[in-house]
C-alpha positions as a printed Julia matrix, in Angstrom:
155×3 Matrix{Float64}:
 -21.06    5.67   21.5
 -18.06    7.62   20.03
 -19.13   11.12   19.05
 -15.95   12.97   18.12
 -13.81   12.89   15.63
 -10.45   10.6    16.3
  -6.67   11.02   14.65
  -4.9     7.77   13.65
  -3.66    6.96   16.78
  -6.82    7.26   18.56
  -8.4     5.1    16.1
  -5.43    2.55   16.52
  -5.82    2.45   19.91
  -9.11    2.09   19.99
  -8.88   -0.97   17.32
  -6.16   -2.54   20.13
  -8.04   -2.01   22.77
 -11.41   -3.56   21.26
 -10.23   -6.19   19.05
 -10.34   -9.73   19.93
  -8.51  -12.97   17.95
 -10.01  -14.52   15.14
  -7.71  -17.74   13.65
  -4.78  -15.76   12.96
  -5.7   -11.95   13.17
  -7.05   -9.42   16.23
 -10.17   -8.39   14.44
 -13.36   -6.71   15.95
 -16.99   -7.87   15.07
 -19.01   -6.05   12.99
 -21.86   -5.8    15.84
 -19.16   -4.13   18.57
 -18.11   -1.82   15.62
 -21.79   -1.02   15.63
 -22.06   -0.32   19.88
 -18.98    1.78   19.08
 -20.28    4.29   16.34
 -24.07    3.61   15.91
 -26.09    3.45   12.84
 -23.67    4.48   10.97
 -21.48    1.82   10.48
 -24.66   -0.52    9.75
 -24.8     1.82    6.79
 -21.71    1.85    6.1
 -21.5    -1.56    6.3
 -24.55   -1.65    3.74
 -23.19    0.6     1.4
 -19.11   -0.49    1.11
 -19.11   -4.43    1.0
 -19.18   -6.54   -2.25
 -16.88   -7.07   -5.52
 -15.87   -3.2    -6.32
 -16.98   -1.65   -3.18
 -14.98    0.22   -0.61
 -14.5    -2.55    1.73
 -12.73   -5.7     0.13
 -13.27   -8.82    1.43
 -10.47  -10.5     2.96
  -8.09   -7.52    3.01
 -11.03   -5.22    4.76
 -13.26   -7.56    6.37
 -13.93  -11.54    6.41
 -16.02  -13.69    8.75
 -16.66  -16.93   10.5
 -19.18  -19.55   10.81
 -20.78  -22.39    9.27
 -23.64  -19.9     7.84
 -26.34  -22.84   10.22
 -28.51  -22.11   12.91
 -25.61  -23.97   15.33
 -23.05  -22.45   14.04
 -24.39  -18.77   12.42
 -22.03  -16.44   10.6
 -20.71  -13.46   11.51
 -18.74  -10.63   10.48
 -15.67   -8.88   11.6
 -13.14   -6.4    10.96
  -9.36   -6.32    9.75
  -7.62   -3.16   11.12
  -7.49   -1.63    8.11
 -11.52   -2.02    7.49
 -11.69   -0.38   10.98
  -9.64    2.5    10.07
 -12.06    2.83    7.05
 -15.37    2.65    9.08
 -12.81    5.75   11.64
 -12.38    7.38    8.36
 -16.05    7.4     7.48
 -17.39    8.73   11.04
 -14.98   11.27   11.11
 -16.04   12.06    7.55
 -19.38   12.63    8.78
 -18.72   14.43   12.04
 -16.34   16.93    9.83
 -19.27   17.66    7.34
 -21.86   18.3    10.27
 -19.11   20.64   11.43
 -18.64   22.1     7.82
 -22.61   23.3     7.54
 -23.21   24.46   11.39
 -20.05   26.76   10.99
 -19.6    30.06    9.82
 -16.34   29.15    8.23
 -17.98   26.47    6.35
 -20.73   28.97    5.05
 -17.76   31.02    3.91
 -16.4    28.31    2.19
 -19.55   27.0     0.56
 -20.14   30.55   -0.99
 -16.82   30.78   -2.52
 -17.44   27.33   -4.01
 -20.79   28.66   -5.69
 -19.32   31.28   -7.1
 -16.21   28.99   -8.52
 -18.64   26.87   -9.79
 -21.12   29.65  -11.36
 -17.73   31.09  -13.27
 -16.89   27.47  -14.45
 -20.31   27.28  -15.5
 -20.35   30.07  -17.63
 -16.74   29.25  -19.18
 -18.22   25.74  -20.08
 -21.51   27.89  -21.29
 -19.24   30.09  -23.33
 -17.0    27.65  -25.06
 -19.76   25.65  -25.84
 -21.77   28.6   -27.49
 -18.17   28.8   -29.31
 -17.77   25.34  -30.56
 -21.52   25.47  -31.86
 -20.75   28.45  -33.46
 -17.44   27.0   -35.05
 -19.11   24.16  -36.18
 -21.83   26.41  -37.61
 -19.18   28.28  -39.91
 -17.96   24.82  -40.97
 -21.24   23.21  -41.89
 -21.97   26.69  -43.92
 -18.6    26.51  -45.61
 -19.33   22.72  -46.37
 -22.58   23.49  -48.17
 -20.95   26.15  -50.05
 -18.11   23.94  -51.29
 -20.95   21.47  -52.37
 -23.41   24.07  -54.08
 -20.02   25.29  -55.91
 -19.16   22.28  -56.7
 -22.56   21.08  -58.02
 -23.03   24.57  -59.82
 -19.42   23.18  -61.33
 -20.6    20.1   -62.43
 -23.92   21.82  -64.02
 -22.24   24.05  -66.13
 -19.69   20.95  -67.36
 -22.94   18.86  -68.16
């Protein structure tokens, strides 16, 4: 099982040396993709395909079979699916990285504090639009009461 992270032409090279034809297209099945990286591209798998998912159908991945007990259907993928389910493992290795390092730990408390100061800037200008909208509605009311201490005195 692949453990490290790989560049593109790692990846590429790996695709080449793993796929096998399918009609028209070097492709390789979802279950070697799974040997290759482990769990993880089940889940992957799981989580990306469909209508508006990551993986598209026909550009990402496609399959063959007659979808019987003869003749079951299976699932393989394009290049570029593969170098999505690459992208994802590496994706994962780099965030396992990110927490166990002390870089990472530097880089996660500089992002708590960014997001503490963003918090109170949103905190602040909305304490500032309340209190803008507050001086409206007062100056409303007073326009009305004027203007129905107006009409009293007319009446």
């Amino acid at each position: 099982m692949i453990n490290e992270v790989l560049n593109k032409d790692a990846a590429v090279e790996l695709f080449e040396r793993e796929a096998i034809l399918m009609g028209e297209n070097n492709v390789v099945p979802f279950y070697r993709a799974v040997e290759l990286f482990g769990e993880e591209a089940a889940i992957f798998f799981d989580r990306n395909m469909g209508y508006g998912n990551y993986l598209k159908f026909g550009g990402d991945y496609s399959g063959w079979g007659a979808c019987s007990i003869e003749r079951p259907f299976t699932s393989y993928l394009y290049k570029a699916g593969f170098l999505k389910l690459v992208t994802e493992h590496n994706y994962l290795r780099i965030i396992k990285a990110h927490k166990e390092s002390e870089a990472g730990n530097i880089l996660d408390r500089y992002e708590e504090e960014r997001s503490r100061r963003i918090d109170e800037r949103d905190a602040e200008e909305e304490r500032k639009r309340a209190e803008r909208k507050a001086k409206r509605a007062a100056a409303k009311a007073a326009r009305e009461a004027a203007k129905k201490e107006q009409e009293e005195q007319l009446s």
